[in-house]
C-alpha positions in Angstrom: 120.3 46.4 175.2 118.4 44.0 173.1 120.6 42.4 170.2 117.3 41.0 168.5 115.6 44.6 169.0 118.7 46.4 168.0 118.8 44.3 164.7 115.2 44.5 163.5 115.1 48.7 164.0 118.2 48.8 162.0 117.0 47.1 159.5 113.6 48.3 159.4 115.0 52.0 159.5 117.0 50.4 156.7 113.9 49.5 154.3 112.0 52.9 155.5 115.1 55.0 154.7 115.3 53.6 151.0 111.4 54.1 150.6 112.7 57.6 151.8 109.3 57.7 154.3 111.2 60.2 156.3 108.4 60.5 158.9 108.4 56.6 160.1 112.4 56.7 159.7 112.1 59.4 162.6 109.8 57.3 165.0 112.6 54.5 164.1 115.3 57.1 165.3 113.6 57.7 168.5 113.0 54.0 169.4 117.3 53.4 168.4 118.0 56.1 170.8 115.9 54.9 173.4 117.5 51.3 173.1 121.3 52.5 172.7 121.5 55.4 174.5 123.3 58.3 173.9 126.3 56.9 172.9 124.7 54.7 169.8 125.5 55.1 166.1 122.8 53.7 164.3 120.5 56.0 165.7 123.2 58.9 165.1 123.3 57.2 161.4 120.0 57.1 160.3 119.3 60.6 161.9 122.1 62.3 159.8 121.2 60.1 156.6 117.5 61.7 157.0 118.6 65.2 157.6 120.7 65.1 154.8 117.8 64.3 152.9 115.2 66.6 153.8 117.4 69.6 155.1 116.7 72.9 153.3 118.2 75.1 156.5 121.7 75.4 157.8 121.1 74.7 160.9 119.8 71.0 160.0 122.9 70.6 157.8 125.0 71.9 160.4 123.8 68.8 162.9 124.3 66.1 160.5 127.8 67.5 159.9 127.9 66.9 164.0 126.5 63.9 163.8 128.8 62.2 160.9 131.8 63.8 162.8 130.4 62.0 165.8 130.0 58.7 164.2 133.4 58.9 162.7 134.9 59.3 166.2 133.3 56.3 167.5 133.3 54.1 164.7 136.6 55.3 162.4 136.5 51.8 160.5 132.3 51.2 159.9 132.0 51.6 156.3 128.7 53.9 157.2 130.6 56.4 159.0 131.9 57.1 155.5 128.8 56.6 153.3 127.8 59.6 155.4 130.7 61.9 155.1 130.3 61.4 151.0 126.3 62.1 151.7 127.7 65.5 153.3 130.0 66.1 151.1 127.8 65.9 148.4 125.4 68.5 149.7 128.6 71.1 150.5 129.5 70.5 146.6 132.8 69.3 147.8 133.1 66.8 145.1 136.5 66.0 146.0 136.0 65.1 149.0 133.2 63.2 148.5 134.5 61.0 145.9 137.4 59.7 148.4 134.9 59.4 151.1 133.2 57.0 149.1 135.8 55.1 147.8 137.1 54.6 151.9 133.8 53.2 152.6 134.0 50.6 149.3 137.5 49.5 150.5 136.0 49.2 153.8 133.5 46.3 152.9 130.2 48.7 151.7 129.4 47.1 148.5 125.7 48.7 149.0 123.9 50.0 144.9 123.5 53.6 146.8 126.8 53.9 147.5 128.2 52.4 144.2 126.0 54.5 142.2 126.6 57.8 144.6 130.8 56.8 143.6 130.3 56.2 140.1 128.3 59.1 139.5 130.8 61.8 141.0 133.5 59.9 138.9 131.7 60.3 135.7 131.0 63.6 136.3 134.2 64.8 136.9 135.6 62.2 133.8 137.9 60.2 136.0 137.2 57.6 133.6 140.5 55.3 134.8 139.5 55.1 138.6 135.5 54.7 137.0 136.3 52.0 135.0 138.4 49.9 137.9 135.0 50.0 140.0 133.1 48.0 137.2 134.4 44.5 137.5 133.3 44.7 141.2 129.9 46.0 140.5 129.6 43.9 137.3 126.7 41.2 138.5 124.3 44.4 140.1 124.8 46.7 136.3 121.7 45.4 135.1 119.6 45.3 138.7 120.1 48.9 139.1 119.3 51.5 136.4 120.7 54.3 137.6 124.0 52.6 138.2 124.0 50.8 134.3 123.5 55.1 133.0 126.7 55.5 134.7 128.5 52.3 134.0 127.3 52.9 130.3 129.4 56.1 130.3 132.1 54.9 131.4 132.3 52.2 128.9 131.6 54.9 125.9 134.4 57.1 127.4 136.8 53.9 127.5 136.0 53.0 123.6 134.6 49.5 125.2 131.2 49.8 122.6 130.5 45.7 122.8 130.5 46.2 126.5 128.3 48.8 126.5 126.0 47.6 124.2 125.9 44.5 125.7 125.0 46.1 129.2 122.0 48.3 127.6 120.8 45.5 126.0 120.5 43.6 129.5 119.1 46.7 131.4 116.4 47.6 129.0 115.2 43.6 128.9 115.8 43.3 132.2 113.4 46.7 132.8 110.8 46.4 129.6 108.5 48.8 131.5 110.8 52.0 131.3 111.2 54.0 128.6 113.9 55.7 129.5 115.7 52.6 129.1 114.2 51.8 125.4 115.6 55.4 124.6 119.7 55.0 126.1 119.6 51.8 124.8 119.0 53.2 120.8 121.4 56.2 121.9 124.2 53.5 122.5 123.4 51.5 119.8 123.8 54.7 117.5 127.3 56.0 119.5 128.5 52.6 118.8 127.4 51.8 115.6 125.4 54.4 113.6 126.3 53.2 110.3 125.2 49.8 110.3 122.1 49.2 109.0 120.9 46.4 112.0 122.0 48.7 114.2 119.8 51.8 113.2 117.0 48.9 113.0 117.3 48.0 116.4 117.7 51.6 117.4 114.3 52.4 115.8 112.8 49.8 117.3 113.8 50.5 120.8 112.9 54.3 120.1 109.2 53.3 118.9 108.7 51.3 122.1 109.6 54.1 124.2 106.7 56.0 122.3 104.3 53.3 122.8 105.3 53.3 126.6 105.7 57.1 127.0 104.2 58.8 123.8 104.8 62.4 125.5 108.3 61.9 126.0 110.0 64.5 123.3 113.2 62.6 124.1 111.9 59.8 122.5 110.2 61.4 119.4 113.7 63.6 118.9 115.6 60.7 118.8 113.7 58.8 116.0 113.6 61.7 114.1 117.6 62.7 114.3 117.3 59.0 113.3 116.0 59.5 110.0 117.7 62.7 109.6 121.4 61.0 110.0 120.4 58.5 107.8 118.7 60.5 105.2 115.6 58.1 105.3 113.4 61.3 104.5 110.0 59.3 103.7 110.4 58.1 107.3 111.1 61.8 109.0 107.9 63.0 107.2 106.0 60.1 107.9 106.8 60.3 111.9 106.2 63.8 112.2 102.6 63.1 110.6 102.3 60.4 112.6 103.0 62.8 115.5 100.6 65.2 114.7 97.9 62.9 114.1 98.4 60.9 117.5 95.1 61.1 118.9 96.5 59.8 122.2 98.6 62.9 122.8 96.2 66.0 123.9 96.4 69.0 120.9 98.3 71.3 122.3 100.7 68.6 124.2 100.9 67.7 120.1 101.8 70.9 119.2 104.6 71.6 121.9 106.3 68.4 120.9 106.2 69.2 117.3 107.7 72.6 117.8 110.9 71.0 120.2 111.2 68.7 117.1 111.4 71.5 114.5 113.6 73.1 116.6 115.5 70.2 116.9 115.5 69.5 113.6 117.0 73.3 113.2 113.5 74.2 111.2 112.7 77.4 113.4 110.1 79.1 111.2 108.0 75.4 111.2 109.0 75.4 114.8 107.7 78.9 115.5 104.6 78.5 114.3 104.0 75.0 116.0 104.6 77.4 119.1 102.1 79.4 118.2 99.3 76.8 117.8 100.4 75.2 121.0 99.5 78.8 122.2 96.7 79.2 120.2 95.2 76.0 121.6 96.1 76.3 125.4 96.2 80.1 126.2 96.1 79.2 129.9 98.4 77.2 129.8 102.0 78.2 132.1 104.5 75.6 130.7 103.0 76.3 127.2 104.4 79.3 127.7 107.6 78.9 129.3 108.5 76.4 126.2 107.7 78.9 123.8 109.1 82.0 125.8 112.6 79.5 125.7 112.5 78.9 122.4 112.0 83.2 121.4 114.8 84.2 124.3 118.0 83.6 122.1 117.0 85.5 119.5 113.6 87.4 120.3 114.5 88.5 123.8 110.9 91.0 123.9 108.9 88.4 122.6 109.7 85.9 125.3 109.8 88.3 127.8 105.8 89.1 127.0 105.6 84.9 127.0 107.6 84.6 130.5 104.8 87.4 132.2 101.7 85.7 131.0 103.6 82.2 132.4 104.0 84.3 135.9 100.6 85.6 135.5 98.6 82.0 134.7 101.1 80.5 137.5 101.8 83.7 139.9 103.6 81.0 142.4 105.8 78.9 139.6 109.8 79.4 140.6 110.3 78.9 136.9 108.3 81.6 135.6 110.3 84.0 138.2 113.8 82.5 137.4 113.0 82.7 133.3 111.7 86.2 133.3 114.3 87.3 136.1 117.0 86.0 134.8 116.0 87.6 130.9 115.3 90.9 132.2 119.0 91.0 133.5 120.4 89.4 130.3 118.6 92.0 128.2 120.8 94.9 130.3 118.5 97.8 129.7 118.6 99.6 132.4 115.1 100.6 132.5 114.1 96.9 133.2 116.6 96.3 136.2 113.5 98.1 138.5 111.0 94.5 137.0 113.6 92.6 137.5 114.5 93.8 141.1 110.6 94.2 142.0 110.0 90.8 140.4 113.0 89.2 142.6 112.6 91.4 145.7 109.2 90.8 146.2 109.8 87.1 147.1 109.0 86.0 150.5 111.4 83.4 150.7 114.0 83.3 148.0 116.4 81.0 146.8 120.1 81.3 146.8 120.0 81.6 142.9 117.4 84.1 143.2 119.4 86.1 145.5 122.1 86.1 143.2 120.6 86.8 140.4 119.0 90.2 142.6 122.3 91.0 143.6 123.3 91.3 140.6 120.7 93.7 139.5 122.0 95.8 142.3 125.7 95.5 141.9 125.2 96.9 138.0 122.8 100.0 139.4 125.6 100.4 141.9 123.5 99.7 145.2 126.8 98.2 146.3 125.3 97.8 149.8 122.3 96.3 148.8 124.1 93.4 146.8 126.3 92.9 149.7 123.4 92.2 151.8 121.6 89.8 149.5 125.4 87.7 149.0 127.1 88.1 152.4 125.1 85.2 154.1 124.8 83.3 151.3 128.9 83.2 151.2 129.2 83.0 155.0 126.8 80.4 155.7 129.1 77.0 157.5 127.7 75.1 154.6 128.1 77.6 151.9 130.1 76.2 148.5 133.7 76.8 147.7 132.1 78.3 144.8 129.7 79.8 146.5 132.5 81.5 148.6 134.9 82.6 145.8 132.0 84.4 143.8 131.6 86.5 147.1 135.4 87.1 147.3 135.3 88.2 143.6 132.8 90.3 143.8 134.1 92.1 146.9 137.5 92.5 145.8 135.7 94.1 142.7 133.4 96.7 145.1 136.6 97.6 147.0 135.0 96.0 150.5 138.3 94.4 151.4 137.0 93.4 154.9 134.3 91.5 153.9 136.5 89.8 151.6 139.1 88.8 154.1 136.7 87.1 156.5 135.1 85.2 153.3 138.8 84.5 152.4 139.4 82.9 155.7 136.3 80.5 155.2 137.3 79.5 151.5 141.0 79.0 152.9 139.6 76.5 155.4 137.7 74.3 152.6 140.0 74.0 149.9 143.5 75.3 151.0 145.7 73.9 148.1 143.5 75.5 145.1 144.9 77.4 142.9 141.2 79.8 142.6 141.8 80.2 146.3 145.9 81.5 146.4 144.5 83.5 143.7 141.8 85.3 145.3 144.2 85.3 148.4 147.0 87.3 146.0 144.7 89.6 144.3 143.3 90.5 148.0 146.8 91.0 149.2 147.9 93.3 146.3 144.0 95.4 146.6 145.5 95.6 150.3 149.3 96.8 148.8 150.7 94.4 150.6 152.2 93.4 147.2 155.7 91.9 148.7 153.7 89.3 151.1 151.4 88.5 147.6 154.4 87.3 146.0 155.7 85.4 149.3 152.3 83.4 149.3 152.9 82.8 145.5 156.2 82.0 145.2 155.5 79.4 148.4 152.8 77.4 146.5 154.3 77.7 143.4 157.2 75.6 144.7 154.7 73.0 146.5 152.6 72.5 143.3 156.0 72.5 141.1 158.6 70.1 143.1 160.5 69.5 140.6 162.9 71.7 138.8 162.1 71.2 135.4 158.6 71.3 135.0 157.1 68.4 132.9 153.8 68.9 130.2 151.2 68.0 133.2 152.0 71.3 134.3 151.3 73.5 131.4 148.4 74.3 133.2 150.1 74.9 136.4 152.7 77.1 134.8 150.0 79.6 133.2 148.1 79.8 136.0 150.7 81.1 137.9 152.3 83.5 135.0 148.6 84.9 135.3 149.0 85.9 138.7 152.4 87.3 138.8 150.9 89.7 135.9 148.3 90.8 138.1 150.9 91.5 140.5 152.9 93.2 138.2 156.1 90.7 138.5 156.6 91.2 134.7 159.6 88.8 135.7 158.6 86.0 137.0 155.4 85.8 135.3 158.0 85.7 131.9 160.1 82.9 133.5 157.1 80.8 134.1 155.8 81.6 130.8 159.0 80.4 129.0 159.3 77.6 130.7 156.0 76.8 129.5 156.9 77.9 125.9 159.0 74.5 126.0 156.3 71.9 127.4 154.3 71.6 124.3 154.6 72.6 120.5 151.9 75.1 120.8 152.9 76.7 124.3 154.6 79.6 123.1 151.9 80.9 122.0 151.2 82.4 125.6 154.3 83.6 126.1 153.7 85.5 122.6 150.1 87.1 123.1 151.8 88.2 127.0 154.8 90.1 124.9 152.7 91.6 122.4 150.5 92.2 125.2 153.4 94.1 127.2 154.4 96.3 124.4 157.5 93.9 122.8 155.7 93.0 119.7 159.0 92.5 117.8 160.1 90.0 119.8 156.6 88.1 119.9 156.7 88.4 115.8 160.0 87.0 116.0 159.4 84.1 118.3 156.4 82.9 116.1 158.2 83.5 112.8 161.1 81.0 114.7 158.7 78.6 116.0 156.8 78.5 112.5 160.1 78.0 110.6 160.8 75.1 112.7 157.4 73.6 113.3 156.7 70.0 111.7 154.3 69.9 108.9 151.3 69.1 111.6 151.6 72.1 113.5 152.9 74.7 110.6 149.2 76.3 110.2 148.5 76.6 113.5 152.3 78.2 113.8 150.8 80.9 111.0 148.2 81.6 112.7 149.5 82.7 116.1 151.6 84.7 113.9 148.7 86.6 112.4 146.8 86.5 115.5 150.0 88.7 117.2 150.5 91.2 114.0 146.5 91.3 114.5 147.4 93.3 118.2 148.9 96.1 116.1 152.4 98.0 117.0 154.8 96.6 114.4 157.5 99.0 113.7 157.7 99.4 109.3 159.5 96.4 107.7 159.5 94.0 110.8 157.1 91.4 109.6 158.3 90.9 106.5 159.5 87.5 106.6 156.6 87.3 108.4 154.1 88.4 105.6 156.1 85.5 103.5 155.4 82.7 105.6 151.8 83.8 105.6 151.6 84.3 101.5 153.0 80.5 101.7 150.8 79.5 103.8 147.9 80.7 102.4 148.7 79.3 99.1 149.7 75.9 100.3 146.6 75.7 102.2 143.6 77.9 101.0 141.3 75.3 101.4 142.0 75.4 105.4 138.9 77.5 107.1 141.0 78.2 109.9 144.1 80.1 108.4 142.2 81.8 106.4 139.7 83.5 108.6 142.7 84.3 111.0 144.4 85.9 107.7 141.0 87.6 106.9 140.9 88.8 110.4 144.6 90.0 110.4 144.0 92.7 107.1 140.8 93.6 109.0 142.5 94.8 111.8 145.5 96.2 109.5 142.4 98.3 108.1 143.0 96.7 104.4 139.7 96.4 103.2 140.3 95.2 100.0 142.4 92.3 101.2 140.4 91.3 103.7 137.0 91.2 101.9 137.8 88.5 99.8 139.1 86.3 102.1 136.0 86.5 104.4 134.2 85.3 100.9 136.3 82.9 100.7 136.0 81.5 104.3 131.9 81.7 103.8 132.6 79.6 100.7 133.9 76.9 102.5 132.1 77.4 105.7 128.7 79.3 105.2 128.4 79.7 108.7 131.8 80.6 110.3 130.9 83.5 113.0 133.9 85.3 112.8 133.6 85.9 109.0 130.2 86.7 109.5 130.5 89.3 112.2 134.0 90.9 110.9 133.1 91.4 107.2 129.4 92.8 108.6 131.6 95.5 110.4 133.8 96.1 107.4 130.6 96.6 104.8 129.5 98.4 107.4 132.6 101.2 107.3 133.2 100.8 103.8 130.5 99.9 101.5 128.0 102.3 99.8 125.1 99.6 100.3 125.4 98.9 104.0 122.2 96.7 103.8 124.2 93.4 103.1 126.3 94.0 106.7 122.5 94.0 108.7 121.8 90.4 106.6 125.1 88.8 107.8 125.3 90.0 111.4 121.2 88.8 111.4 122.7 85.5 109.9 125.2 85.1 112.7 122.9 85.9 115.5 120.3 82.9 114.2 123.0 80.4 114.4 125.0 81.0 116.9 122.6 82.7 119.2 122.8 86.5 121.6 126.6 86.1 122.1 128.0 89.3 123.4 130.1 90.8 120.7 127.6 89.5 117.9 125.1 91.8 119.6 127.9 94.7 119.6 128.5 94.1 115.7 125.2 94.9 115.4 124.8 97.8 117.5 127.2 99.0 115.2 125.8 98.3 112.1 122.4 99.4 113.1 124.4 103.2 114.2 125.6 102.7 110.5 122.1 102.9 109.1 121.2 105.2 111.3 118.7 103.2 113.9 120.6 104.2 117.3 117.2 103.5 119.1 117.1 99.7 118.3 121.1 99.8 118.2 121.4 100.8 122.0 118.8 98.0 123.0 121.5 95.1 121.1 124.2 97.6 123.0 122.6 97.5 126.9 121.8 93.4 126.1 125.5 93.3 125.0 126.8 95.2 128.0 124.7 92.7 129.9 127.2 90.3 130.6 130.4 92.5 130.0 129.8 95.8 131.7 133.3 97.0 131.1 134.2 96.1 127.4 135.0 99.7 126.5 134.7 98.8 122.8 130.4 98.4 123.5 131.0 101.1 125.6 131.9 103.7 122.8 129.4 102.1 120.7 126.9 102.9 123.3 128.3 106.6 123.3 127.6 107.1 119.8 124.2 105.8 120.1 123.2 108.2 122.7 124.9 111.3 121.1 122.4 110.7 118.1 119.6 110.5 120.4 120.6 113.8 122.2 121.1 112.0 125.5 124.6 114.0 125.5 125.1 113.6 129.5 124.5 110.1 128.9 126.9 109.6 125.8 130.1 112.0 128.0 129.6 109.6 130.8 129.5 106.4 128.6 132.8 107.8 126.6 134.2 108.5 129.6 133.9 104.9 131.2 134.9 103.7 127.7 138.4 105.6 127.7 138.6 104.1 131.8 139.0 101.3 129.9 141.8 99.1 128.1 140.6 101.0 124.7 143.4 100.4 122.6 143.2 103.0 119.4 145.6 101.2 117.4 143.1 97.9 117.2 139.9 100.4 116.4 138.6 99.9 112.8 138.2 103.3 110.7 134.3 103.4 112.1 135.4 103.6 115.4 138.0 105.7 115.2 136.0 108.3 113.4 133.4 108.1 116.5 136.1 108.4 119.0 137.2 111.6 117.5 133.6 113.2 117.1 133.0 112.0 121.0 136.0 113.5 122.0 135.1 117.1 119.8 131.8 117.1 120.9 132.6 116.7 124.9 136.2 117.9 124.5 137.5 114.5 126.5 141.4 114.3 126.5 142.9 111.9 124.4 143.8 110.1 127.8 142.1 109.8 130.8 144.2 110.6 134.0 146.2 107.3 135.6 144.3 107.9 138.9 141.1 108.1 137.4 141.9 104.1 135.6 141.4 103.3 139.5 138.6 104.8 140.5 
């Protein structure tokens, strides 16, 4: 061997390896072999670095994994043996492991920017903001040489309070790096975290904002950030005046012009100017693919058929653009009717080489139209693939366990078992496999055993609230009503709020006199900063129903006091509103939603509730469309907004449109047997009456508790049930089928 050879490939593969030229760092591989022979690292080190680069096939992620096992054999000390097992671990998604694989190879000597920025990066990320900050005075003289490792440092120091520090360090970055506007843009997004009401501040922020233009005048990030500018400070003259300026930028192409006035409309929260920017950007560049994928983004929250039409002409001017297929793919499953789950699995099927999201995502489509098989397929080598994510793996265990294919779970089990033995996802997967097997005794051996691993000491301390729920969870899904109410009360006495867990589980389990009991006892005793929230976990339990006559009434005293010592509190007052809803007392509970939009105009639960309570009760039922409308523009295509107004829209008799809002809704939540009955009623007034006995059906299958229906659902429950003759319980056995 050659020392003075051997010195000037390393670093040569060095340089090429940072220029990522992946094809020269190959011939440099070769030559290190050749000159160390089969038993050298470097070569062995730059080989695995490139593969973990460029690999997009097991197979070349399963040889680096080799190689960096290999390495770390021969070399158990060289701080590159561990770069590599963080690079690794970075591509398996194994953050943990990543982050300590890292932090060996820094308390080995590497004090390379890669590294230091790979470390700090997985550390902000997962906010371990202590162990972050501790790296920073050893990094301190490369911050402003390395961009990418000042974003993260800057973080850090935001997260830690230390605003001179930070602003002192995005100063120094963007001088040292005048050229990027990027730069121009964190440092005004600092300088307004840090110091947004100070008028030099805002100046300085302004001017490092209208730099960025005059460097990047494209960048929307730029142009959204001057504008919120303005907007925070009320300097309306100067909104106006950008947004002119904006549209009059000659520099900018028309429709470019138009797209980035419609993000800052939208931005701005002005969606009928940003709409019809949209529309000019169209207008001006109707063959133009990411024209339309903006504006198809923009319509899916709340126009899901509009952007679907946008989303095909984006797959139709760009037939081979991955985002076109994900967008329209993943929108056609989010909308839920089942007569576009054939687009969506055509669209996604079709795909000669598809992605894992893609696969997923087709799965999906298959799992919902029952083509059990077909999902399993699509997911099976996704979950067993050697490199496959712990993630990745317990998705596959759920939705096994789910389809009743316990084998396939097991072996997926094993694999997830072998990558992260001490989570708690993975003993719970493991449990709920064991019980789906019966083997319900073993279930609560494995419990019980890392229970008392994760819990060494016998009195549990408030770190391990989290711990202590977690594990009541799964002794409820074993049934060990017990044990998961030991655990439950000992968590009760870890934090002034706890109890409120062990509350919703007795309610939940049919003892709601003891749950009203233990909230009236914890709200009698509560300190003045925790009294309203004591008040409202007491409504939130008489909200679940099953109060014998005359139990709550000191109970409905604490609440009357509360109310009137605080009836300027949004909070306690929606959850009172909420609790005379569910009580069915109209009259007492339409006032109080006023009252709640009085003081918060857009509170969604106000919204939605007293649009299903006009709904039942009033004579004009128009005003319930205009507030469940109102909720879905602010607070977008959530679930049971869509439900509310499926049920409005059956009000005013529309089931057509109201079973679209119904399949979107069921979208995502393809068991909530409340939709479910919803949907019934919708198809009964379309004459689909095999369709509405088989949705009523699945609906009573379900945790459909009567006593929480309002008087509109009760009322369709009974004519379901008349017009299909459906028991007023479905059999135990069928529950399980």
């Amino acid at each position: 061997m050659q020392p003075d050879n051997l010195q000037i490939l390393v670093e040569s593969a060095e340089v090429v390896g940072q220029d990522r030229d992946w094809e020269r760092l190959e011939s440099l591989e070769i030559k290190l072999r050749a000159l160390e022979g089969e038993q050298g690292t470097n070569w062995r080190r730059f080989r695995a670095s490139r593969l973990l680069a460029v690999a997009n096939r097991p197979a070349q992620l399963s040889e680096a994994e080799q190689l960096v096992r290999e390495i770390q054999g021969m070399r158990p000390d060289w701080p590159e043996s561990h770069v590599l097992a963080g690079e690794l671990a970075v591509r398996q998604e194994q953050v943990g492991a990543a982050i300590t694989a890292y932090q060996k190879a820094v308390a080995l000597g590497e004090r390379g920017s890669r590294t230091w920025t790979a470390l700090l990066g997985l550390l902000t990320a997962q906010r371990r903001w202590d162990e972050a900050e501790q790296l920073l005075p050893q990094i301190q003289p490369h911050l402003a040489e390395v961009p990418p490792l000042a974003e993260f440092a800057l973080e850090v120091y935001l997260a830690k309070g230390r605003h001179n520090d930070a602003r002192q360090l995005a100063r120094a970055v963007s001088s040292r790096f005048p050229d990027r506007s990027t730069l121009r843009i964190r440092l005004a997004e600092t300088l307004l975290a840090t110091g947004a009401d100070k008028a030099e501040d805002q100046l300085e922020a302004e001017d490092a904002l209208r730099a960025a233009l005059e460097l990047s005048p494209e960048d929307a990030r730029g142009w959204i950030g001057l504008v919120d500018l303005y907007r925070q400070t009320k300097q309306q003259a100067r909104l106006t005046e950008t947004m002119t300026q904006l549209a009059a930028n000659k520099a900018i192409p028309q429709a470019n012009r138009a797209g980035l006035l419609a993000q800052l409309h939208a931005a701005l929260g002005d969606r009928e100017q940003a709409e019809s920017a949209y529309l000019e950007g169209l207008r001006l560049a109707p063959d133009s693919a990411a024209m339309h994928l903006l504006a198809g983004r923009f319509f899916a929250e709340r126009e899901p058929a509009r952007a679907e039409a946008l989303f095909r002409k984006a797959l139709e001017l760009a037939p081979s653009s991955e985002s076109a297929r994900g967008e329209l793919g993943g929108l056609l499953v989010r909308r839920g009717d089942p007569g576009k789950r054939d687009d969506a699995r055509q669209l996604l099927g079709g795909l000669d080489n598809p992605s894992a999201a893609e696969r997923r995502l087709l799965a999906h489509v298959n799992e919902v139209s029952t083509q059990i098989a077909k999902a399993n397929e699509l997911l099976r080598p996704l979950a067993l693939d050697p490199q496959a994510t712990s993630r990745d793996i317990a998705m596959y265990v759920q939705f096994c366990i789910r389809n009743a294919l316990l084998p396939d779970a097991e072996a997926a089990l094993r694999q997830l078992e072998g990558k992260a033995p001490d989570d708690w996802g993975t003993v719970s997967l493991r449990v709920q496999w064991l019980a789906a097997m019966n083997r319900l005794t073993e279930a609560d051996s494995r419990l019980t055993a890392f229970a008392d691993k994760r819990l060494k000491q016998v009195d549990p301390k408030p770190e391990d609230l989290a711990a202590l729920l977690a594990l009541a969870g799964l002794y409820d899904e074993l049934a060990l009503s017990e044990k998961a109410e030991q655990r439950l009360r000992q968590a009760a006495n870890l934090d002034p709020l706890g109890y409120r867990f062990l509350a919703n589980w007795l309610a939940t389990n049919s003892r709601v006199p003891e749950a009203v009991q233990l909230c009236v006892t914890r709200a009698r005793s509560a300190g003045s900063s925790q009294s309203v929230r004591c008040i409202e976990i007491l409504c939130e339990i008489l909200a679940t129903g099953n109060v014998p006559q005359g139990a709550n009434g000191e109970a409905e005293t604490l609440i009357a006091q509360a109310l009137e010592s605080h009836s300027s509190d949004v909070g306690l007052v929606t959850t009172v509103a909420n609790l005379r809803f569910r009580q069915g007392l109209a009259v007492a509970a339409e006032p109080l939603f006023r009252q709640v939009l009085r003081l918060d105009a857009n509170n969604v639960v106000a919204l939605n509730n007293l649009a299903m309570l006009i709904a039942d009760h009033a004579q004009d039922k128009s005003e319930a469309l205009a507030l469940i409308d109102l909720a879905l523009d602010k607070w977008g295509r959530d679930p049971a907004l869509l439900s509310t107004k499926g049920y409005v829209l059956l009000y005013l008799n529309n089931p057509s449109s109201a079973r679209e809002h119904l399949w979107e809704a069921l979208a995502d939540t393809t068991q909530d047997p409340r939709i479910l009955l919803y949907l019934a009623k919708a198809h009964l007034m379309l004459g689909d009456a095999d369709a509405a006995q088989s949705t009523l059906e699945r609906a009573l299958r379900g945790d459909l508790h009567e006593e929480s229906l309002t008087r509109g659902e009760l009322a369709w429950l009974e004519e379901l049930r008349s017009a299909f003759k459906v028991a007023r319980q479905v059999a135990g056995n069928a529950s399980q089928s």
